[in-house]
C-alpha positions in Angstrom: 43.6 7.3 1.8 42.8 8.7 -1.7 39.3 10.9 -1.6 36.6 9.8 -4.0 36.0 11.7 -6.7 33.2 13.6 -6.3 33.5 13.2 -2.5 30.3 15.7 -1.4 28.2 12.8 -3.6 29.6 10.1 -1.1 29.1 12.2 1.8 25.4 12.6 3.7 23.6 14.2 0.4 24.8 10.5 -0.9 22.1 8.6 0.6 19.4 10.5 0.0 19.9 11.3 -3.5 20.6 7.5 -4.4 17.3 6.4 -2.5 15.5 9.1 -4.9 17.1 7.9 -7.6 16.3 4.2 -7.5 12.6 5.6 -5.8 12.1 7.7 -9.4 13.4 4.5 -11.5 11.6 1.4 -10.1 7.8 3.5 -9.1 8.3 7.1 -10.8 9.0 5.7 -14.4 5.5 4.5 -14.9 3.6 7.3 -12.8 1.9 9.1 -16.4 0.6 5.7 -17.4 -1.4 5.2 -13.7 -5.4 6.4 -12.7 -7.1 5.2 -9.8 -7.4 1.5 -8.8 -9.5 -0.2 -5.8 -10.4 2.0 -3.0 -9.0 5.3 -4.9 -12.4 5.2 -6.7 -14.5 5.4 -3.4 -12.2 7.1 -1.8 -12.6 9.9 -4.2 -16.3 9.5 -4.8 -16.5 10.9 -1.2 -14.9 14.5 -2.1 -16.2 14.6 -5.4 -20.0 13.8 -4.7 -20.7 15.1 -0.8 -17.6 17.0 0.5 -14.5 17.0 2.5 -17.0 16.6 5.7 -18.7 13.0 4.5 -15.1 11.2 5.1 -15.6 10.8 8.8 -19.0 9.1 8.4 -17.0 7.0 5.4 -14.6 5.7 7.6 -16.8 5.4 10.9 -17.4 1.0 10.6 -13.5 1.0 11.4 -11.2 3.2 11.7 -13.5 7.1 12.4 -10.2 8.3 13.0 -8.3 8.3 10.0 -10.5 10.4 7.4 -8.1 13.3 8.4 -5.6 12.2 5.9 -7.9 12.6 3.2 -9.7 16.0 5.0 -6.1 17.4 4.8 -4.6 16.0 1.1 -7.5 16.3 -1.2 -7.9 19.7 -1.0 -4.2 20.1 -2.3 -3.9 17.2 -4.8 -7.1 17.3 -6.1 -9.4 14.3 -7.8 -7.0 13.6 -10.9 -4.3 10.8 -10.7 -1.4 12.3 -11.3 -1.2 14.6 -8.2 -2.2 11.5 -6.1 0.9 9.2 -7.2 3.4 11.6 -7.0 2.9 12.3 -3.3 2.6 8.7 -2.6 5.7 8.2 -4.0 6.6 11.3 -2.2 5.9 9.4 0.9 7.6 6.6 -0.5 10.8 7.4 -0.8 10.9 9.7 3.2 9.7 6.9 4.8 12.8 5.5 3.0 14.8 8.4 3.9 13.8 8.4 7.9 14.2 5.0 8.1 18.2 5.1 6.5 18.2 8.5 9.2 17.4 6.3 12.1 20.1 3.6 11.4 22.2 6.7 11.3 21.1 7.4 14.5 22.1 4.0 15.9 24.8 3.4 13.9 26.6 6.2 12.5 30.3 4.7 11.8 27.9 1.8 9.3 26.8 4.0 6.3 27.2 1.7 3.7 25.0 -0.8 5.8 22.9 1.7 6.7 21.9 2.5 3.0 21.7 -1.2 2.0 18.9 -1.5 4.3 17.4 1.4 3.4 17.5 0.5 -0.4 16.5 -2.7 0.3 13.0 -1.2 2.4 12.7 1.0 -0.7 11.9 -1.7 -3.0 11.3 -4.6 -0.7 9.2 -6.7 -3.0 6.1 -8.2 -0.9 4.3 -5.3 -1.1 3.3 -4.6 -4.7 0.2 -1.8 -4.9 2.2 1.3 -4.3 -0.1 2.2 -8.0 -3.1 2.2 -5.2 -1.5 5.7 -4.2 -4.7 7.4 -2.6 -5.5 4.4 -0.5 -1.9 3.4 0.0 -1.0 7.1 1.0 -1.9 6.5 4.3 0.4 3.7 5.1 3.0 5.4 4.2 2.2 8.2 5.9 2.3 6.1 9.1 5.7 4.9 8.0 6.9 8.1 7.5 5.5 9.1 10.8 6.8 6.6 13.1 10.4 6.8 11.8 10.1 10.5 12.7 8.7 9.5 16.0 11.8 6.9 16.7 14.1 9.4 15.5 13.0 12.2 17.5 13.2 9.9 21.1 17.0 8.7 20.1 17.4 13.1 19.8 15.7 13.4 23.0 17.9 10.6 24.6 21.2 12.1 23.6 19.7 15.7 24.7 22.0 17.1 26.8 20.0 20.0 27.6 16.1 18.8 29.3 15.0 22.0 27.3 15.9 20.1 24.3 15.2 16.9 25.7 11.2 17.8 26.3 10.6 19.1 23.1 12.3 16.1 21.2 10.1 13.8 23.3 7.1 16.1 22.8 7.9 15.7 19.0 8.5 12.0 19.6 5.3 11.3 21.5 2.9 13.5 18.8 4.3 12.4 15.7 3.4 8.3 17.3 0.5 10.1 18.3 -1.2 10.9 14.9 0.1 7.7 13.0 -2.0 5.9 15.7 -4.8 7.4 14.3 -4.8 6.6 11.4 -4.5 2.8 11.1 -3.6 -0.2 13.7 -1.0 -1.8 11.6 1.7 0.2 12.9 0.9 -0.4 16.4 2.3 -3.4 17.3 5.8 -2.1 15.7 5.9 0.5 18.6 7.6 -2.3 21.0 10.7 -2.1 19.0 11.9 1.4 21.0 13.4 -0.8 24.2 15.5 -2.4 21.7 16.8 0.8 19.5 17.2 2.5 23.3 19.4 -0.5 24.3 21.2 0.1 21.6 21.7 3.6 21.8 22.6 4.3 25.2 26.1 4.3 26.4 27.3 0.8 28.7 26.6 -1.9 26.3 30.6 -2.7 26.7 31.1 -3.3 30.3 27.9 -5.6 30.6 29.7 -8.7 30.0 32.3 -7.8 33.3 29.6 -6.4 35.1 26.6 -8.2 35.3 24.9 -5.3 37.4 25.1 -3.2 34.8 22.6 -5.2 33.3 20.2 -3.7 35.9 21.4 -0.4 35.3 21.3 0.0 31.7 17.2 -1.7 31.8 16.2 0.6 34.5 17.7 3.7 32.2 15.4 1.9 28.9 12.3 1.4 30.6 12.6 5.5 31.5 13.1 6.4 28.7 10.9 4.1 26.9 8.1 4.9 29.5 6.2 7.9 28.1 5.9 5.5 24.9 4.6 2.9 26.8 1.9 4.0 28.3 1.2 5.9 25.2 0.9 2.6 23.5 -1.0 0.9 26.1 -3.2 3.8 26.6 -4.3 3.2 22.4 -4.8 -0.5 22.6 -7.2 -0.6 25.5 -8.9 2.6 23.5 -8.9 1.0 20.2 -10.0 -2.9 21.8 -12.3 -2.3 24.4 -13.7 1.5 24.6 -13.9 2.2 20.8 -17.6 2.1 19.8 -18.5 1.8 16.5 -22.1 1.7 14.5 -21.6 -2.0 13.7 -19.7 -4.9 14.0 -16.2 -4.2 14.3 -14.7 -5.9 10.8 -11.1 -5.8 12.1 -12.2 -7.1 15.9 -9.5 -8.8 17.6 -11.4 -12.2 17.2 -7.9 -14.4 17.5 -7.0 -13.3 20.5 -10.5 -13.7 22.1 -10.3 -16.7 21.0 -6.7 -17.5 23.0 -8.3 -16.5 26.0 -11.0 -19.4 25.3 -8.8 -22.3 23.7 -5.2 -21.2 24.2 -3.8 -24.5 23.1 -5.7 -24.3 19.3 -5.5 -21.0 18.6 -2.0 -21.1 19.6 -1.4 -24.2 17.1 -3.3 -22.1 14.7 -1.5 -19.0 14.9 1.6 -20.7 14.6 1.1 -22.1 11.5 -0.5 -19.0 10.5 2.9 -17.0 10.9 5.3 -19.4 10.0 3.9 -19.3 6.3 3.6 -15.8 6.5 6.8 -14.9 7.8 8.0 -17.9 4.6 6.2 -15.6 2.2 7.6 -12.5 3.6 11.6 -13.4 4.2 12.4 -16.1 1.5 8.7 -16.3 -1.1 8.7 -12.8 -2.7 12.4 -13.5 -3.2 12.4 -17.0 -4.9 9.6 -15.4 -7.1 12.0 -13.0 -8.4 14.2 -15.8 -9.6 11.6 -17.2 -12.6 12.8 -14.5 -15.1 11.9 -15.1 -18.3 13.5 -13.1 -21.3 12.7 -15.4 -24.4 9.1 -14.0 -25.2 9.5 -11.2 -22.6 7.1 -8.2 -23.6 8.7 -5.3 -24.5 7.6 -3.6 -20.8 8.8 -6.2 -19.3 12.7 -6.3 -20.8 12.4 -2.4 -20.4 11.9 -3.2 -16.7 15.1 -5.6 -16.4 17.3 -3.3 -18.6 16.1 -0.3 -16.3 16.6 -2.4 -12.8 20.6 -4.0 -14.7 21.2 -0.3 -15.5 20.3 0.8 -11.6 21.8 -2.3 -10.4 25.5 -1.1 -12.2 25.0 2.1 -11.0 24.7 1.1 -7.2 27.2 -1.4 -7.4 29.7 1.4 -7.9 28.1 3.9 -5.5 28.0 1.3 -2.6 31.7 0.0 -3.7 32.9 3.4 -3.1 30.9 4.1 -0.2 32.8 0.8 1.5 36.4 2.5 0.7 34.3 6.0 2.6 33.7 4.6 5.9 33.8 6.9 8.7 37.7 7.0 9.9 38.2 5.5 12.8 35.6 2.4 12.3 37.3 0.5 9.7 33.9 -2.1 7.9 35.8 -5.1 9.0 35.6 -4.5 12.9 32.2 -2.7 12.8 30.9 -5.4 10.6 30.0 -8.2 13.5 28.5 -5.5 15.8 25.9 -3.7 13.0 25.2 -7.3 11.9 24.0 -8.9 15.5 22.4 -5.3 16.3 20.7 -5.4 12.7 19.4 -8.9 12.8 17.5 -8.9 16.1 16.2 -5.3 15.2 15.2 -6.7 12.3 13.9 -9.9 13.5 11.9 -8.1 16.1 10.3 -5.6 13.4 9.3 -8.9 11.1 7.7 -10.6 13.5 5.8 -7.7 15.4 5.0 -6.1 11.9 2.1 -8.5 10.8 0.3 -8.8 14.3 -2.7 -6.6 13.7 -3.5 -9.1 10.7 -3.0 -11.9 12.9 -5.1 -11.2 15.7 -8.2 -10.2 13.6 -7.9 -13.5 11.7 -6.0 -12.4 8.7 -2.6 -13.1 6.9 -0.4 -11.9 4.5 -1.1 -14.9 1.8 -4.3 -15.1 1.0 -5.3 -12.2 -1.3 -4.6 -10.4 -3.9 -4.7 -7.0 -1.2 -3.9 -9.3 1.4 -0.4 -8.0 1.2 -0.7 -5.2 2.6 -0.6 -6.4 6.0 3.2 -7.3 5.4 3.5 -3.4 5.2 4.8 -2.5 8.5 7.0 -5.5 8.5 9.1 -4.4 5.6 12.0 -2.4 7.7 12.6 -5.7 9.6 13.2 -7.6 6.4 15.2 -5.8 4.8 17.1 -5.1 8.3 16.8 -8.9 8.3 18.3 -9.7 4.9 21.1 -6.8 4.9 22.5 -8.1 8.3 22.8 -12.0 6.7 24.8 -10.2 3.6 26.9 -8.9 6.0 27.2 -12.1 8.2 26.9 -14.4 4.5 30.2 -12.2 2.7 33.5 -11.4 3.8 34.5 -9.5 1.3 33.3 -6.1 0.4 33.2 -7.0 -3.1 30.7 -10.0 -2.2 28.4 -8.2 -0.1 27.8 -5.7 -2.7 27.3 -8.0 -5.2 24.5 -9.7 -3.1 23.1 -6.6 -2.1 23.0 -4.9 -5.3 21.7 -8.2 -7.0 18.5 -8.5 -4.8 17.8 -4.9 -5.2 17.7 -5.1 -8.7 15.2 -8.0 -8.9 13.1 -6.0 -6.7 13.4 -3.3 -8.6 11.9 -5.4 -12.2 9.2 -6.2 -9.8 7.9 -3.4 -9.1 8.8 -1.7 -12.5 6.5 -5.0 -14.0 3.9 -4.8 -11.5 3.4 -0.9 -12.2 3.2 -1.6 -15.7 0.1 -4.1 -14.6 -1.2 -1.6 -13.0 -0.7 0.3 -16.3 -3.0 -2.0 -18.5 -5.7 -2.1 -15.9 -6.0 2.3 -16.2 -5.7 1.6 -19.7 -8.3 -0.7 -19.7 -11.0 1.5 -17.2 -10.4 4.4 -19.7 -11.4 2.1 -22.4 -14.2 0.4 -21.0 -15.7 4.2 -19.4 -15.4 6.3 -22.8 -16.7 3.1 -24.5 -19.5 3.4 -22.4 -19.9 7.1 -22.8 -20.2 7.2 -26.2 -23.2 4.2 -26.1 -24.8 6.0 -23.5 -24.1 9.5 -23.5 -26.1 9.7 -20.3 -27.8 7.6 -18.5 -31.6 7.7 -16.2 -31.3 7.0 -12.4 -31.2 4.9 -10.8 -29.5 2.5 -13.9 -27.8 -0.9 -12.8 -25.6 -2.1 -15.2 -24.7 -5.7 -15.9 -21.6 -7.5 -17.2 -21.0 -11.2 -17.7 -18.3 -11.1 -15.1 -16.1 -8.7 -13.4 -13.7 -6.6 -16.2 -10.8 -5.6 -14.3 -8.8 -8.1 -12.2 -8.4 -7.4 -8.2 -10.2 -4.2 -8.3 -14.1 -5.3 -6.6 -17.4 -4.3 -7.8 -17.8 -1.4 -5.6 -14.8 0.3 -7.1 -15.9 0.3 -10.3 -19.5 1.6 -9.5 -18.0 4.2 -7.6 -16.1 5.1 -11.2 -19.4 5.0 -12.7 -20.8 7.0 -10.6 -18.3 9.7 -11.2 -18.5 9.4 -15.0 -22.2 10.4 -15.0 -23.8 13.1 -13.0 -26.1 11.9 -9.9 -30.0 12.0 -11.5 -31.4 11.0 -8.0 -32.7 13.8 -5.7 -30.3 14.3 -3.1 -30.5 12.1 -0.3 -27.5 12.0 2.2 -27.3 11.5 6.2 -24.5 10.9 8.6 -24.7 7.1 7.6 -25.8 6.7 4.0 -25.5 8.0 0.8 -27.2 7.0 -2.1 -25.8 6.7 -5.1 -27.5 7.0 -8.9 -25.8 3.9 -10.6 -24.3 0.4 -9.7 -22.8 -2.5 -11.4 -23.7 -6.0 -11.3 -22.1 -9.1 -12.5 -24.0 -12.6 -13.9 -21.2 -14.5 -12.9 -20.9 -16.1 -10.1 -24.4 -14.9 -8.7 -26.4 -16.7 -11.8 -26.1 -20.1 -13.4 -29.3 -20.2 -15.2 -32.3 -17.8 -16.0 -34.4 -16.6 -13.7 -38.0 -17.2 -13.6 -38.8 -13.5 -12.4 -36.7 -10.9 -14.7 -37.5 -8.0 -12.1 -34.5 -8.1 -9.8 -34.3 -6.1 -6.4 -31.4 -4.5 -5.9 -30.1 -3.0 -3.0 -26.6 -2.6 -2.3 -24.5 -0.7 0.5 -20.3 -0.4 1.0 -19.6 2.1 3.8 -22.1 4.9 3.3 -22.4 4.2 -0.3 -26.0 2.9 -0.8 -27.8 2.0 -3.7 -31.4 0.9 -4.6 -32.4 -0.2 -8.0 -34.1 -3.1 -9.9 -34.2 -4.6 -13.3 -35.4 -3.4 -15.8 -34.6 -0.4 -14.8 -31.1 -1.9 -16.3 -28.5 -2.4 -19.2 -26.6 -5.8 -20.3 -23.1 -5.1 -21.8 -20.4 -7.6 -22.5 -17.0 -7.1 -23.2 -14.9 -9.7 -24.3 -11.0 -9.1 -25.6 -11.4 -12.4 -27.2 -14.3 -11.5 -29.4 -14.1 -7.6 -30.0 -12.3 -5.1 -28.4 -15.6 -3.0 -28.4 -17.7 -3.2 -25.7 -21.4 -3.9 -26.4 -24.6 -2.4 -25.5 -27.1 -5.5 -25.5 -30.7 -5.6 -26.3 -33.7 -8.2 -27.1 -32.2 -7.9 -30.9 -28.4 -9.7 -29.5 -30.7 -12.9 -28.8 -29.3 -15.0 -32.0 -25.8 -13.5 -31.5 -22.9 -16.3 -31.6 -20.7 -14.4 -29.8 -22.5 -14.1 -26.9 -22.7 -16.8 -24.2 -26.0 -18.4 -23.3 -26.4 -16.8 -19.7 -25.9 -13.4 -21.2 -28.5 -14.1 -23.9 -30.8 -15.5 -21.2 -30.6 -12.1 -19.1 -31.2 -9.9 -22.5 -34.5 -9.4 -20.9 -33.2 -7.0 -18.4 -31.2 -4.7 -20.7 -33.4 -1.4 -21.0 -32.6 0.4 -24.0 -34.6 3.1 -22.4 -32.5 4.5 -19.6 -30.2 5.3 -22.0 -30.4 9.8 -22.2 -29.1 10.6 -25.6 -27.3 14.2 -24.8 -24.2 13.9 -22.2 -23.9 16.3 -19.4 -20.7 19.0 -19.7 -17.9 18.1 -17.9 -19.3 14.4 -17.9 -16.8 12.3 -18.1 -15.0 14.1 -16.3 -11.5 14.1 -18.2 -9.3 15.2 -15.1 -10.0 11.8 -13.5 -10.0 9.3 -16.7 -8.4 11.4 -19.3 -8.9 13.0 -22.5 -11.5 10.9 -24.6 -9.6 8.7 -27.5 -9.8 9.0 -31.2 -13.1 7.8 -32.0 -12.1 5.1 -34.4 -13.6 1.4 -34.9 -15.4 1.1 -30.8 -16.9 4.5 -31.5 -19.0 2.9 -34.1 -18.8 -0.5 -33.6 
């Protein structure tokens, strides 16, 4: 058989370099245009205001094992953007990279297989915040961990030296080890390893003439799978029953308390609960894909289909050429049937164990904006999932690279569209911050400020007080203990809290999220509104707004509580701080109007 041109490209650099490739083009292309969104602002807060050593207490109300992440990245990326989503893409794209090493592991003679799932876990399109990189790091750090971790105990399995064989499981064991801590959404994915050991070892042939093999081959799983076991079980009574925490436990395992007390209901319950889930996960995110609309497409958004058509055309070739490089000796029609049945209950396992940890504590992947993110550590199985049904679905190599290519290109104008979301809101923070900077150079503590209703979609109150609070120095005395924190500013919003005026215009306000705790009241205040479709500008309100047109009747009945006063007329140096929103803009119209 003729040798491909470039034949080192097609051999194992091949599959790495195409996953960074299509990693760079559908996340990386966008990466200068993205700041900090959601929990990156809290997150950040922590470093920035009180130290590497006030994450523990941060994360104690859930999960006091997981600040290490952040003890051990800040340091060395710092509190700008920039640093932050390159190394979650980082993390991206080896999660990527270990998981398409694993299915080598298993099966070695399907490459092209291999790399289709591997692509397809790349970009797989339910999850949609990779922008949210420091939060978001950490999941993929877990992802990144446990494919090292399954990767390892295949290596130790095949060890043919126990030497060898006790340091790959000791790898094994500590890499599972420290993903544990971090999060519980990985947990439940652990019980795949019987299955990927079945696979593995040697026997699977001679089952079907000897049924006591059968035996055999369980008794040499369950060894193997043993020390993970009992790691596993040793976690879940740790993390369910002996874990104490200050407070109530927001991710308590109330749905399967509640099995033990009305096992027919919450059965019923949690059956409906998955099968919509699971819909969402396997066949929703991909009939979204299929409403494309290119007559009065924005120009980002025809950027991201001609980017995902020109990747698309690209892989088509690569994965075509790839089929005609199989590994001699396991031609892709005879190893097809085997890698799909393998694929598709790996894969079906991983989907459904993958969204447990939301299920049990009473969540789901559709309900939320952030909601998912519990669909996370179900991704590997879906794309395992769909790649095995273009293998079963096509005959033809031609066919199934079509199909494969064609869903990895949707995903990849997904993401490239959702990015450039992500993209407007940054621009939008930067706007609305400087804005406020140059109305209120700097401001008296504690200041609450006030808006109509929130500004930026999806990104909670608390996240954009914790930007405030970064974009002004702290004028309170220091006060800080092991569980609070008190901050110098807050924001507030009229809507949905207000309907009406109030008939006392001093307002108490005391707010708390984690240790971040502030105490204010109005007037100790300001009132600003910011409206695209009035002004661009954002406004600084005051008794003198109350005959303004623009201005809707609840904000001009809470004029009262905007405080001219606790505005400082000199900013601090270094406030804002431009490393984390960027350099200030050209002080055109909004600087004086």
């Amino acid at each position: 058989m003729r040798k491909p041109t470039f034949a080192w490209f097609f051999s194992s650099w091949g599959g790495p370099l195409v996953l960074l490739l299509v990693a760079i083009l559908a996340f990386g292309l966008m990466l200068p245009g993205l700041g900090f969104y959601w929990d990156d602002w809290a997150k950040i807060l922590v470093s920035r205001l009180y130290g590497l050593s006030a994450y523990p207490a941060y994360y104690a109300e859930d999960r006091p094992l997981s600040a290490w992440t952040h003890m051990l990245f800040t340091p060395l990326l710092g509190e700008s953007p920039l640093p932050w989503q390159v190394f979650t893409l980082l993390l991206r794209w080896l999660s990527a990279l270990s998981f398409w090493w694993c299915l080598g592991l298993i099966w070695p003679w399907a490459r092209r297989q291999n790399l289709v799932a591997a692509l397809l876990f790349l970009v797989y399109p339910v999850f949609t915040q990779q922008p949210a990189a420091v939060t978001f790091h950490q999941q993929w750090l877990q992802y990144l961990l446990f494919f090292l971790s399954l990767g390892a105990m295949m290596l130790a399995v095949r060890a043919r030296q126990a030497r060898q064989r006790w340091l790959w499981t000791a790898l094994s064991l500590g890499a599972s080890l420290l993903q544990l801590t971090v999060t519980e959404y990985f947990a439940p994915i652990e019980l795949v390893r019987p299955l990927v050991l079945w696979f593995i070892l040697p026997g699977e042939a001679a089952l079907s003439s000897n049924p006591r093999g059968w035996i055999s081959k369980s008794g040499r799983v369950l060894r193997a799978w043993l020390p993970y076991l009992i790691l596993l079980g040793a976690y879940t009574v740790f993390r369910l029953f002996l874990l104490r925490l200050p407070g109530n436990d927001p991710y308590s395992a109330d749905t399967l308390y509640d099995f033990i007390a009305d096992p027919l209901k919450t059965a019923w319950q949690m059956l409906l609960v998955m099968l919509v889930d699971e819909q969402r996960i396997l066949v929703g995110v991909w009939a979204d894909l299929l409403h494309i609309g290119i007559v009065g497409a924005t120009r980002a958004a025809l950027l991201s289909y001609g980017v995902a058509v020109i990747t698309g055309g690209l892989l088509f070739v690569y994965l075509l050429r790839t089929a005609d490089s199989q590994t001699p000796g396991a031609p892709d029609e005879e190893c097809q049937p085997q890698w799909s049945r393998q694929a598709f209950l790996l894969g079906l396992a991983g989907v459904l164990l993958g969204p447990v940890p939301a299920w049990i504590t009473g969540r789901q992947v559709v309900f939320d904006f952030h909601s998912d993110r519990y669909a996370l550590p179900a991704m590997f199985g879906a794309a395992l999932l769909l790649a095995a049904g273009i293998e079963w679905l096509s005959q033809r190599k031609v066919q199934r690279t079509v199909l494969a290519v064609g869903l990895v290109t949707l995903a990849i104008g997904l993401q490239l569209r959702a990015a450039n979301d992500y993209r407007w809101i940054w621009t939008a923070e930067q706007r609305f911050f400087w804005q406020l900077a140059w109305r209120a150079p700097g401001l008296k503590a504690p200041t609450a400020i006030f808006l109509e209703t929130e500004l930026f979609p999806n990104q909670g109150l608390f996240s954009t007080s914790a930007a405030l609070n970064q974009m002004y120095p702290q004028g309170l005395e220091p006060f800080s203990t092991d569980r609070v924190n008190r901050l110098s500013y807050w924001i507030y919003t009229l809507r949905p809290r207000y309907r009406e005026k109030p008939d006392d215009y001093t307002i108490k306000l005391n707010t708390t999220f984690r240790t971040l705790h502030f105490e204010g009241q109005t007037p100790d205040s300001l009132l600003v509104y910011s409206n695209p479709a009035r002004s661009n500008c954002l406004w600084v309100l005051s008794a003198r707004d109350a005959n303004n047109p623009y201005l809707p009747q609840l904000v001009r009945d809470f004029l009262p509580i905007s405080n001219l006063e606790r505005i400082l007329p000199e900013s601090t140096p270094g406030f804002p701080p431009v490393d984390m929103i960027g350099p200030e803009p050209p002080r055109a119209w909004c600087y004086y109007f």
